[in-house]
C-alpha positions as CSV (number, residue, x, y, z in Angstrom):
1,X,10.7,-32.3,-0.2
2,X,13.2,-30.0,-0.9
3,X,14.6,-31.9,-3.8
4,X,10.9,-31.8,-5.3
5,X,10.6,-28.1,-4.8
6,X,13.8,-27.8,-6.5
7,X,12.6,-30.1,-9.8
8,X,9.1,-27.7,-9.2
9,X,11.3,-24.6,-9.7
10,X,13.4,-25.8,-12.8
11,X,9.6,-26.9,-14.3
12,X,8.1,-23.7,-13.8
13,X,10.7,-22.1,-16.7
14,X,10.5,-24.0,-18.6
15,X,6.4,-24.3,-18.8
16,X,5.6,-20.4,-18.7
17,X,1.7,-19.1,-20.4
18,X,0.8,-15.7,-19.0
19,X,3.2,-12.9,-21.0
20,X,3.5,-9.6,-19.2
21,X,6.4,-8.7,-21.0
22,X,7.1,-9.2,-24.6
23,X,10.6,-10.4,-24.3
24,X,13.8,-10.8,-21.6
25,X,14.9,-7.6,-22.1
26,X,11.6,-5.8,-21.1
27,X,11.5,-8.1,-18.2
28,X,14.5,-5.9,-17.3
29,X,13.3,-2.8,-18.2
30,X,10.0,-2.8,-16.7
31,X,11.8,-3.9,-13.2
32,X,11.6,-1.5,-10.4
33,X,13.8,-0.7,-7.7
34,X,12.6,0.1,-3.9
35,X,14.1,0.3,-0.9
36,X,14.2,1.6,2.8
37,X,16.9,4.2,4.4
38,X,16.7,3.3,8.3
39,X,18.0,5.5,10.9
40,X,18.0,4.0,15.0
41,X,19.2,5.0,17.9
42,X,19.0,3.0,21.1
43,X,19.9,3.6,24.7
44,X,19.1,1.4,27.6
45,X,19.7,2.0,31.3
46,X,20.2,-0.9,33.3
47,X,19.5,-1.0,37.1
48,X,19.5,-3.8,39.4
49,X,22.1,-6.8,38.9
50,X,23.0,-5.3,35.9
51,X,24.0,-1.5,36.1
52,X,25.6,-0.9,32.6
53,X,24.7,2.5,30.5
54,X,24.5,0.7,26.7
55,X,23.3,2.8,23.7
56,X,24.6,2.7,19.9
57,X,23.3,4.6,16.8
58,X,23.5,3.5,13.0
59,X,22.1,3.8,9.8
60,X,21.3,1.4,7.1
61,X,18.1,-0.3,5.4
62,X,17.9,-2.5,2.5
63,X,18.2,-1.7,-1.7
64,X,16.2,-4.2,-3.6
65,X,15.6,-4.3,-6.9
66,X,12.5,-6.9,-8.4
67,X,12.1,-7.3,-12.6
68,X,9.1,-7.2,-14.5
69,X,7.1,-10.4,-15.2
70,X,8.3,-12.9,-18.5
71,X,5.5,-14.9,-18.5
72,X,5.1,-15.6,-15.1
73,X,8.4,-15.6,-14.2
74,X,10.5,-12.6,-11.9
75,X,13.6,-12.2,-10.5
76,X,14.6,-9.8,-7.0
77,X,17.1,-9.1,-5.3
78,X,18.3,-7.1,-2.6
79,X,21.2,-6.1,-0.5
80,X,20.8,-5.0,3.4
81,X,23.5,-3.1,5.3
82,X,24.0,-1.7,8.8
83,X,26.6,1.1,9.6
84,X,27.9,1.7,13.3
85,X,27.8,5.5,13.8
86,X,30.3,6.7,16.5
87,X,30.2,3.6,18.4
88,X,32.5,3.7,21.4
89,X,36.2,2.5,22.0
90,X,37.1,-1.1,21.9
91,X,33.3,-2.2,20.6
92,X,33.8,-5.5,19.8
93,X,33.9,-6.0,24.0
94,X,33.0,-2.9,25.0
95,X,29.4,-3.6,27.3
96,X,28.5,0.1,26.5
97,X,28.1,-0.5,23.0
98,X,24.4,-1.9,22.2
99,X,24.6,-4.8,20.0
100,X,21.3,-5.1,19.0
101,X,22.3,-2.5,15.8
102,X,25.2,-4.5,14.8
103,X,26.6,-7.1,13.0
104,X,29.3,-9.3,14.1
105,X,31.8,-8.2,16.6
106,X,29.7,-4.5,16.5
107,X,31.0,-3.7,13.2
108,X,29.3,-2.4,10.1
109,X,27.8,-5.1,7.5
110,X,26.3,-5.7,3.8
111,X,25.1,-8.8,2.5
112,X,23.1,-10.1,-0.1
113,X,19.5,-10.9,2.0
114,X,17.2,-11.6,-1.0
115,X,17.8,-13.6,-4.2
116,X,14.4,-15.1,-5.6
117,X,13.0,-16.5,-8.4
118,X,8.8,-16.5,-8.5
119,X,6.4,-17.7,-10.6
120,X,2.6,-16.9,-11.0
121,X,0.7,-19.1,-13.1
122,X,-3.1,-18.0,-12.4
123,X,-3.7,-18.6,-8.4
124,X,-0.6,-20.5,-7.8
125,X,2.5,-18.4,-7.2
126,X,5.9,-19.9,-6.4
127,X,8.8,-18.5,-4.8
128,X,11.9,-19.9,-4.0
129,X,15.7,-18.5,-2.8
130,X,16.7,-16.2,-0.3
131,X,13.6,-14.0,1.4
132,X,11.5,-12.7,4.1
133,X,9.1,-14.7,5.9
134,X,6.4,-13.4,8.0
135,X,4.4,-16.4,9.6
136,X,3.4,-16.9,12.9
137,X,6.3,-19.5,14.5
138,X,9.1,-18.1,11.5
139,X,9.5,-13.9,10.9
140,X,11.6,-11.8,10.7
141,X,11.0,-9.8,13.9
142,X,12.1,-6.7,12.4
143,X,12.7,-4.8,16.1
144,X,16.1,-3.3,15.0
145,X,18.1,-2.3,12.1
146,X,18.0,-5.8,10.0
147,X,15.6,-8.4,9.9
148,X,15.7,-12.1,10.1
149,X,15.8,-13.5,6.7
150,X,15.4,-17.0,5.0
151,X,16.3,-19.4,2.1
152,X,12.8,-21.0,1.6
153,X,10.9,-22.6,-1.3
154,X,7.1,-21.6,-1.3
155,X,3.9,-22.5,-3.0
156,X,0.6,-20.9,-2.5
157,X,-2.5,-21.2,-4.1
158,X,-6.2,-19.5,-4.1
159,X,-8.3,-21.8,-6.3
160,X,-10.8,-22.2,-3.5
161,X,-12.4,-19.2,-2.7
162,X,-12.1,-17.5,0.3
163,X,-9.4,-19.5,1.1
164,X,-5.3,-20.0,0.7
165,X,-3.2,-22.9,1.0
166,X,0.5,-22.9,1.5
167,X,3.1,-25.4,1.7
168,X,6.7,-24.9,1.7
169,X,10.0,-25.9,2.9
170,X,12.9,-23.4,5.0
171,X,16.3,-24.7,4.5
172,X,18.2,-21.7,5.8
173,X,17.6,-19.0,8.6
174,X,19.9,-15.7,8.7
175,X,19.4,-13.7,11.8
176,X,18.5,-10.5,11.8
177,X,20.4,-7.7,14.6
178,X,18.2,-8.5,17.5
179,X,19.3,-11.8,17.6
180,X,22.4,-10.5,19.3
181,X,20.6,-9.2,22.4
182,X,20.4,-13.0,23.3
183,X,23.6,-15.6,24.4
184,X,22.4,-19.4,23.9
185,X,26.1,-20.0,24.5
186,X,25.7,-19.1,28.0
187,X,24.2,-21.0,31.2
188,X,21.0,-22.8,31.1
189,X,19.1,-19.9,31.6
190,X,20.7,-18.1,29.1
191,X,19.2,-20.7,26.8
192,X,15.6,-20.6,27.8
193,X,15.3,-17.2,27.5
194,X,17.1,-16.7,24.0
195,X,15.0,-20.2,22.4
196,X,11.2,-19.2,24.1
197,X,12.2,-15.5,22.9
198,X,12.6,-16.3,19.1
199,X,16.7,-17.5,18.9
200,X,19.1,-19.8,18.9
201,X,20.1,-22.3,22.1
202,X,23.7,-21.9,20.6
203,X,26.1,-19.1,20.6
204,X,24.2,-17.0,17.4
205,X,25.8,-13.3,17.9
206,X,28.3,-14.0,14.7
207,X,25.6,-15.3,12.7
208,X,23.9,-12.2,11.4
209,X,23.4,-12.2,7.9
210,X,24.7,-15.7,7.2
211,X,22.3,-18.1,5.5
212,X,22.9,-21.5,7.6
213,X,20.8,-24.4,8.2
214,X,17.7,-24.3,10.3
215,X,18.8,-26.8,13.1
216,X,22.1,-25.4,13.0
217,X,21.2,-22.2,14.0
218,X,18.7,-23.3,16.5
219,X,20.8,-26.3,18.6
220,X,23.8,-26.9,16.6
221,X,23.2,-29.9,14.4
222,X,22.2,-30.1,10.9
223,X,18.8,-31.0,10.6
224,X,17.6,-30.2,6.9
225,X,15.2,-27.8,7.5
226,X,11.7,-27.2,8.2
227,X,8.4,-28.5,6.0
228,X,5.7,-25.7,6.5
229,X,1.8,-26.4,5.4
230,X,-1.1,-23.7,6.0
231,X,-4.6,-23.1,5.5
232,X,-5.8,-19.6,5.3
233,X,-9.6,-19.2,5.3
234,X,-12.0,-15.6,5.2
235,X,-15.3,-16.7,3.7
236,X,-17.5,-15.4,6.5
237,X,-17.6,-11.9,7.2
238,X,-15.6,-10.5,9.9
239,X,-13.9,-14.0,10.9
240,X,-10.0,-14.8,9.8
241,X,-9.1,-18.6,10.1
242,X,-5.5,-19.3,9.9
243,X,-3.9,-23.7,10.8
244,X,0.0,-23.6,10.3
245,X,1.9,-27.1,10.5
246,X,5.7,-26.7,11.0
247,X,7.8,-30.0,10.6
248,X,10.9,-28.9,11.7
249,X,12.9,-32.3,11.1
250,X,15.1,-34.1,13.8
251,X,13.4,-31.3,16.1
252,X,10.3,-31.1,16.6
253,X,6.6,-30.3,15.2
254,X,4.5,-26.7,16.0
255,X,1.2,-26.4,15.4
256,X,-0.5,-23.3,15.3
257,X,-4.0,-22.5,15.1
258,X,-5.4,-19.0,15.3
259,X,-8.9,-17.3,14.8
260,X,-10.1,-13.7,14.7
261,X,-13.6,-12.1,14.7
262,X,-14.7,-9.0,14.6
263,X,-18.3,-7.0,14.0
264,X,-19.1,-3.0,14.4
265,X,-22.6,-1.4,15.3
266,X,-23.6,1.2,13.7
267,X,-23.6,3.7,16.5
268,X,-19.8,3.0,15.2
269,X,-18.6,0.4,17.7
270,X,-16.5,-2.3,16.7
271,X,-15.7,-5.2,19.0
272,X,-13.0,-8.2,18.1
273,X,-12.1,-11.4,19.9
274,X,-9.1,-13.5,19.0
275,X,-7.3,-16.7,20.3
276,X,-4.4,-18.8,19.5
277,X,-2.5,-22.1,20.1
278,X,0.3,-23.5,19.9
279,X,0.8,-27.3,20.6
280,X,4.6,-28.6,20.3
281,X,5.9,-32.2,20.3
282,X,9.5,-33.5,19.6
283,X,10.3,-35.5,16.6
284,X,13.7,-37.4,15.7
285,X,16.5,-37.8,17.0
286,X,17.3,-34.8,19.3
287,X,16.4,-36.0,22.5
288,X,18.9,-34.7,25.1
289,X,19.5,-31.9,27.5
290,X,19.6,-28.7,26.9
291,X,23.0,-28.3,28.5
292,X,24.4,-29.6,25.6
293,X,22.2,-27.2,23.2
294,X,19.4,-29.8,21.6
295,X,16.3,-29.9,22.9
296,X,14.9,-33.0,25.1
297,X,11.8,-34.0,25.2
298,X,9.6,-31.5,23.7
299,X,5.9,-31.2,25.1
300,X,4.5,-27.9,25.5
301,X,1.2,-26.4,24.8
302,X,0.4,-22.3,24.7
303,X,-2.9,-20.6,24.1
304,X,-4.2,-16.8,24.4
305,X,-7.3,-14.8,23.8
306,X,-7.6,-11.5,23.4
307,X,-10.8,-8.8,23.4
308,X,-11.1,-5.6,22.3
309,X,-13.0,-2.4,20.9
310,X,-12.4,0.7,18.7
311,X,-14.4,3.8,18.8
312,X,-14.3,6.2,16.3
313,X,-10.0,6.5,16.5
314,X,-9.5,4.7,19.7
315,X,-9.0,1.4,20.2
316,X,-8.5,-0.5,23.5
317,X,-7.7,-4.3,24.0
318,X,-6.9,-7.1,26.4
319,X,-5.6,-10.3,26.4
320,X,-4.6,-13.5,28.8
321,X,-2.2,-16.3,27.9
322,X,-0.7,-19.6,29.3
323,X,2.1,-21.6,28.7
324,X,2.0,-25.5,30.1
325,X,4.7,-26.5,32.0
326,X,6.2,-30.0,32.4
327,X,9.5,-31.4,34.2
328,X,10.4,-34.2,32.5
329,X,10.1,-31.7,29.2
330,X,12.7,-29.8,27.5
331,X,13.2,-26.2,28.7
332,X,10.3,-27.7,31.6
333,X,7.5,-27.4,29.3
334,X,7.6,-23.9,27.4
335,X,7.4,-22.9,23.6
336,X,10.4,-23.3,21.9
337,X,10.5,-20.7,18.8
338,X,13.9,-20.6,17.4
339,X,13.6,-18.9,14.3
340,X,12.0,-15.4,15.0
341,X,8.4,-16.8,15.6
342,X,6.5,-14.3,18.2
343,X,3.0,-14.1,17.1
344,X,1.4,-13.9,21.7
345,X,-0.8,-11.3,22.0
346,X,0.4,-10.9,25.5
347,X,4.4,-10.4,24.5
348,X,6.1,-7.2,25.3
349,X,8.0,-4.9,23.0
350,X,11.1,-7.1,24.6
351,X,10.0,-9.0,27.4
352,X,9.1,-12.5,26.1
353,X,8.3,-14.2,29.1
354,X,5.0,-15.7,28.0
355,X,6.6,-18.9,26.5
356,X,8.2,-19.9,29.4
357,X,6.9,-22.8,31.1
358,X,3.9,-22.2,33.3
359,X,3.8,-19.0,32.7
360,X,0.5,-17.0,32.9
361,X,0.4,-13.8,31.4
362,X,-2.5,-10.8,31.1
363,X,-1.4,-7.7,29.0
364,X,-3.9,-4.5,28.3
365,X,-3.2,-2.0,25.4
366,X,-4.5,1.1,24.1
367,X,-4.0,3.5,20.5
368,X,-5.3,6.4,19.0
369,X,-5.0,7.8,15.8
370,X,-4.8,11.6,15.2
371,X,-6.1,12.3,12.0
372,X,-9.2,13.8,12.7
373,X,-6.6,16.7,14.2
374,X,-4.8,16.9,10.9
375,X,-1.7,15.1,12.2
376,X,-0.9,11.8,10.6
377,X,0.1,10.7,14.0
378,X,-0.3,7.2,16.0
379,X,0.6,6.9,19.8
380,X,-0.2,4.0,22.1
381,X,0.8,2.5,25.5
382,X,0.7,-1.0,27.2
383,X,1.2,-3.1,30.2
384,X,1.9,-6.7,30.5
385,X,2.3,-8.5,33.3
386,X,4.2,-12.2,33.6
387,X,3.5,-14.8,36.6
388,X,6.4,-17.0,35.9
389,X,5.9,-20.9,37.9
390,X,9.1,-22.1,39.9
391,X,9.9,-24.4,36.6
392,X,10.3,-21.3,34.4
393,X,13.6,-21.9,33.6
394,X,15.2,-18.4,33.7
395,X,15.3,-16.6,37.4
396,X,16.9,-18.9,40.5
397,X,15.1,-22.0,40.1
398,X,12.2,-22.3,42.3
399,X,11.1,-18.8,42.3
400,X,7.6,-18.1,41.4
401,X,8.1,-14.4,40.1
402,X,6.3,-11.7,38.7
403,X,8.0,-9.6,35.9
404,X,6.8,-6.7,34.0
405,X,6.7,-4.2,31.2
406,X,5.1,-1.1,30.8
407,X,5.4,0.8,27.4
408,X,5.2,3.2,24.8
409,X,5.0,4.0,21.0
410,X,4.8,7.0,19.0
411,X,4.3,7.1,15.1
412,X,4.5,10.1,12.8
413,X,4.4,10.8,9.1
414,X,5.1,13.7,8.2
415,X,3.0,15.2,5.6
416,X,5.9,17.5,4.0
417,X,8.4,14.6,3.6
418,X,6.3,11.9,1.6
419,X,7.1,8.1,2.4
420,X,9.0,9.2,5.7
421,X,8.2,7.6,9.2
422,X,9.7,8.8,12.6
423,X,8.6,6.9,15.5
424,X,10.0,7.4,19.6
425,X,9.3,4.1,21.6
426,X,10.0,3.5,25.4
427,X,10.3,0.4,27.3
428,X,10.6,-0.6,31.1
429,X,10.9,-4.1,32.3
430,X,10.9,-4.6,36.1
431,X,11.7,-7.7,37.9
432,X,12.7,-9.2,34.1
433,X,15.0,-11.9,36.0
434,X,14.8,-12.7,39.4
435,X,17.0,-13.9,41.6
436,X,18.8,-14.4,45.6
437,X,20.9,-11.5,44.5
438,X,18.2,-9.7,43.1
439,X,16.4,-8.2,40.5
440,X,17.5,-6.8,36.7
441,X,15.4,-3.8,35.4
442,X,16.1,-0.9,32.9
443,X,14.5,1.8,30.9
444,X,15.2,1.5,26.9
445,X,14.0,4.5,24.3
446,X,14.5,4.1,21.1
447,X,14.4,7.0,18.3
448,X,13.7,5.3,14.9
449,X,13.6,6.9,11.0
450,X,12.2,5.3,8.3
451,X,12.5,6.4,4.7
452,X,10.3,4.2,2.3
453,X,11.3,4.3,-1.9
C-alpha cells in the first residue's frame, strides 16, 4: 500500500487542472508563514511511594511555513524546538528535573516535524510526508511542549454528500515530549501503563523528534506501518458518525466506532449523548509476552457513553466506560494504543487508567464560559474515578483498586494581546498505583502561554 501511495503521489504532479497560481514562483510568493511561541511551566509534588519535588520550565513552539497552491499542488514545512530554561544541575539524571518538556537526555531540541506535499483536485485532497495526525487511536496528544508527529500518506475525499472517506497509510511515528513521562523499558507494569496510556512498550525517552517506524516505536520490531480507512458521516442534523479501521501490520487491528447527537429546545437547552468502541484483535506474527516488549495475544474490547447539557454558557457532562479483561490476552485484556491515540471520554488530564483491563470508569465534568461578563475567559473542573480488576496489570497483582483524579482548567485570551492564550491547569491523582507498600499520589499545576501567528 505504501508503494501505491507513493506512485499516487508522483501521479498527482504530474496530472495537475485547478490553477491558483499562475506560475512556480507565485506558488512561492503567495505562501504564508504561521507559527506558535509556547511558554510551560510544570511542577508536580509527589507524595506516597514516590516523594520527589519535579518541576522544569521552557520555551519553544513550532515555525512553519506552507506555499500557495500550483494547480493543486503545495508544499509546507515546519520546524519545532523546545528550549530548557534554568533546568537544574546534572539534568540528564537529575529526578528533579521534569522530563515531560524535554527532549532527549533533558536537553534543548529542533527538528524538522513537517515536510509535505498535498494535492487538491476537486473533493479529493492528498497529503503525504512528515505531519500531524489527529484521529482517534493515532494524535498527537499535544499535553506538553511538542507534539507527536507522523510520516503518513493520506487520501480523503467528499464526493458523497454529507459524508468523508479516508484511507491512508503511517509509516513513521515521532514522539512528542510527553512521551517521556512513560518507561516501557521498565518492569511489566511499567509497560501496561506507558502502551494503554498512548506510548511505546520499549524504552522511547530518546526518541522524541525522530521519525522511526511504527512497530519499532511501539514493541521494538519493524513492522511497516499502519493501513488507516474511515468513514465520516453528518447528513442528519445534530448526529456525527465517525468508523476508523487501523491495520497496524504484524500487530494488530483497532476498530473504532463513535457516534454523537445532540438537539437544543428552545427555552435554550441543549442535551448531547455520545458513545464509542473500540474492539482490538492481534494480527501477524507478534504473538509473545510482553516481557520481551511484543504484544501476545491481543483481545480487548472498550466502550463509553457519555450525556450531557449546556445552558446558556454552562455546560455539564457525564460519562461511564469499560475496558474487557482477559488472562490469556496480552497486557490481560486492555486497549493497547501505542501511538498517542486517547479519544475515552472518561480519561483524565493524565491518569489513563480506563484502558486497563477490566477497568470500569465514571468521570463528571463541568465549564463555563465568561463572555457574557466581558472576559474572554473559559474555566472548568472534573472528576474521574477508576475501579481497576485484580488483572489490571499496573498495581501489585491481585489488587482490585480504586484510583483517582480530580482537576482543573483555566483559559484566558486576553483582549489587548491578539492571538495570545494563557491557561493555569491543576491535577491530583490519588491512589494512581497501588501497592503492599503503598500508594503514589501528587499534585501537578501547570502555567501554559500560547502565542498563535
Amino acid at each position: 500500500m505504501r508503494h501505491t501511495l507513493r506512485l499516487s503521489l508522483l501521479a498527482s504532479v504530474f496530472v495537475l487542472n485547478a490553477s491558483a497560481a499562475d506560475d512556480l514562483a507565485s506558488m512561492f510568493k503567495e505562501g504564508k508563514a504561521s507559527g506558535q511561541i509556547r511558554a510551560f511551566y510544570v511542577d508536580r509534588d509527589y507524595s506516597g511511594l514516590v516523594s520527589t519535588h519535579r518541576d522544569a520550565t521552557a520555551i519553544g513552539g513550532y515555525l512553519k511555513y506552507e506555499t500557495g497552491a500550483w494547480n493543486g499542488l503545495n508544499l509546507g514545512a515546519a520546524f519545532y524546538t523546545t528550549n530548557g530554561l534554568m533546568i537544574r544541575d546534572n539534568k540528564a539524571t537529575n529526578p528533579e528535573v521534569d522530563p515531560t518538556l524535554l527532549g532527549k537526555d533533558n536537553e534543548s531540541i529542533t527538528y524538522l516535524g513537517e515536510a509535505y506535499l498535498q494535492y487538491k483536485n476537486g473533493n479529493t485532497t492528498f497529503k503525504g510526508g512528515r505531519q500531524k495526525l489527529d484521529t482517534p487511536m493515532a494524535g498527537s496528544d499535544d499535553a506538553r511542549m511538542l507534539p507527536n508527529l507522523f510520516e503518513a500518506y493520506v487520501l480523503s475525499n467528499t464526493d458523497i454528500k454529507d459524508t468523508t472517506l479516508i484511507a491512508g497509510h503511517i509509516t513513521k511515528f515521532a514522539q512528542g515530549t510527553f512521551g517521556r513521562a512513560y518507561n516501557g523499558a521498565g518492569s511489566d507494569a511499567d509497560k501496561v501503563l506507558s502502551v494503554t496510556s498512548g506510548y511505546s512498550m520499549v524504552d522511547s525517552k530518546n526518541y522524541v523528534g525522530e521519525f522511526v517506524d511504527m512497530g519499532t516505536y511501539a514493541i521494538g520490531e519493524n513492522t511497516g506501518g499502519v493501513s488507516v480507512a474511515a468513514a465520516l458521516y453528518s447528513g442528519v442534523p445534530g448526529l456525527k458518525l465517525q468508523l476508523w479501521d487501523y491495520y497496524a501490520h504484524d500487530m494488530l487491528n483497532a476498530i473504532y466506532a463513535e457516534a454523537n447527537y445532540g438537539w437544543s429546545y428552545k427555552n435554550g437547552i441543549a442535551p448531547y449523548v455520545a458513545a464509542q468502541w473500540i474492539n482490538e484483535r492481534d494480527v501477524g506474527s507478534n504473538s509473545v509476552s510482553t516481557s520481551t516488549n511484543k504484544l501476545a495475544t491481543i483481545k480487548s474490547d472498550f466502550i463509553g457513553a457519555k450525556a450531557g447539557m449546556k445552558v446558556a454558557n454552562f455546560d455539564l457532562y457525564g460519562a461511564v466506560s469499560h475496558n474487557s479483561k482477559d488472562a490469556a490476552a496480552a497486557i490481560n485484556g486492555g486497549t493497547i494504543t501505542p501511538w498517542g491515540g486517547m479519544p475515552a471520554y472518561t480519561q483524565g488530564m493524565v491518569t489513563r487508567h480506563q484502558f486497563m483491563a477490566g477497568t470500569d470508569a465514571w468521570k463528571v465534568a463541568a465549564a463555563y464560559d465568561w463572555k457574557d461578563y466581558g472576559m474572554n475567559l473559559n474555566t472548568g473542573v472534573y472528576y474521574v474515578e477508576f475501579d481497576m480488576d485484580g488483572l489490571n496489570g499496573y498495581s501489585t497483582s491481585g489488587y482490585q483498586t480504586t484510583a483517582s483524579e480530580a482537576g482543573f482548567d483555566i483559559l484566558y485570551n486576553p483582549q489587548a494581546i491578539k492571538n495570545l492564550q494563557l491557561r493555569f491547569r491543576g491535577n491530583f491523582p490519588r491512589e494512581y498505583k497501588e501497592t503492599a507498600a503503598g500508594n503514589m499520589d501528587w499534585d501537578e499545576y501547570r502555567v501554559i502561554a500560547n502565542y498563535n501567528f
